[in-house]
C-alpha positions in Angstrom: 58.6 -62.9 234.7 60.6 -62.0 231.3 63.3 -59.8 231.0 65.4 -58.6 228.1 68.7 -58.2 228.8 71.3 -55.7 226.7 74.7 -56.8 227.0 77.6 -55.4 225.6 80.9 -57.1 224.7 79.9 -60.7 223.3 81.8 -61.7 220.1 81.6 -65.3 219.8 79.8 -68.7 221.2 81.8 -68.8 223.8 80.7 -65.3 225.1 77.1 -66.4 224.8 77.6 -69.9 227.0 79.3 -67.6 229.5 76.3 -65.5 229.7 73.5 -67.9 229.2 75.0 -69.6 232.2 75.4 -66.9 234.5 71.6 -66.2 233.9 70.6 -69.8 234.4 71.5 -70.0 237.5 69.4 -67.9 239.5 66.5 -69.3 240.7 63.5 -70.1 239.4 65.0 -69.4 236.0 63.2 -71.8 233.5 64.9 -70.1 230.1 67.4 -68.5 228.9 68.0 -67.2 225.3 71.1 -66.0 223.9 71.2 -63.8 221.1 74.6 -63.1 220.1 73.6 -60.9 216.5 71.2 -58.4 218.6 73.2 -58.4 221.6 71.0 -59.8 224.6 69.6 -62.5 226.3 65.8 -62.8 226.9 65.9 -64.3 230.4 62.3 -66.6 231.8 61.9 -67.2 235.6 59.1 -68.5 237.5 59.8 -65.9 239.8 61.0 -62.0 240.1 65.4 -61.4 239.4 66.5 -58.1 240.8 68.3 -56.2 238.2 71.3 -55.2 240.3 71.5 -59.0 240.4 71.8 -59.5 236.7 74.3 -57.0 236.5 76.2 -58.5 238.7 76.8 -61.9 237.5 77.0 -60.6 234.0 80.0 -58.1 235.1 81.3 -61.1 236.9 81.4 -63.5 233.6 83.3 -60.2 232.0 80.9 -58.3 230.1 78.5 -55.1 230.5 75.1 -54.5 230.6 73.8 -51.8 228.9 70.1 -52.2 229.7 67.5 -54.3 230.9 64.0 -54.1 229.4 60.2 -56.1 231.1 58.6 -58.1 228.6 
């Protein structure tokens, strides 16, 4: 499974270590990818994440998401 992730409110590394582990710790989660320019975070798991899930833990870390796109 690979998901794409648009998240809005990131400005700076911090924001993207915040995020990248929130993602990496559901799991089954094997990557995670960061991207702070393009706003998201490409997210790998061996096995299926729940959206609503996603949102959650990135609303919990303090920022929004926006969208969430099946690669």
């Amino acid at each position: 499974m690979k998901k794409k992730v648009l998240i809005e409110g990131m400005s700076c590394g911090h924001c993207v270590n915040h995020v990248k582990e929130a993602l990496s710790e559901f799991n089954g989660v094997t990557n995670v990818d960061v991207n702070l320019d393009g706003k998201y975070a490409i997210l790998e798991a061996t096995g299926e994440v729940k959206d609503e899930e996603l949102k959650t833990a990135i609303n919990e870390v303090g920022y929004k998401v926006i969208g969430i796109e099946a690669l």
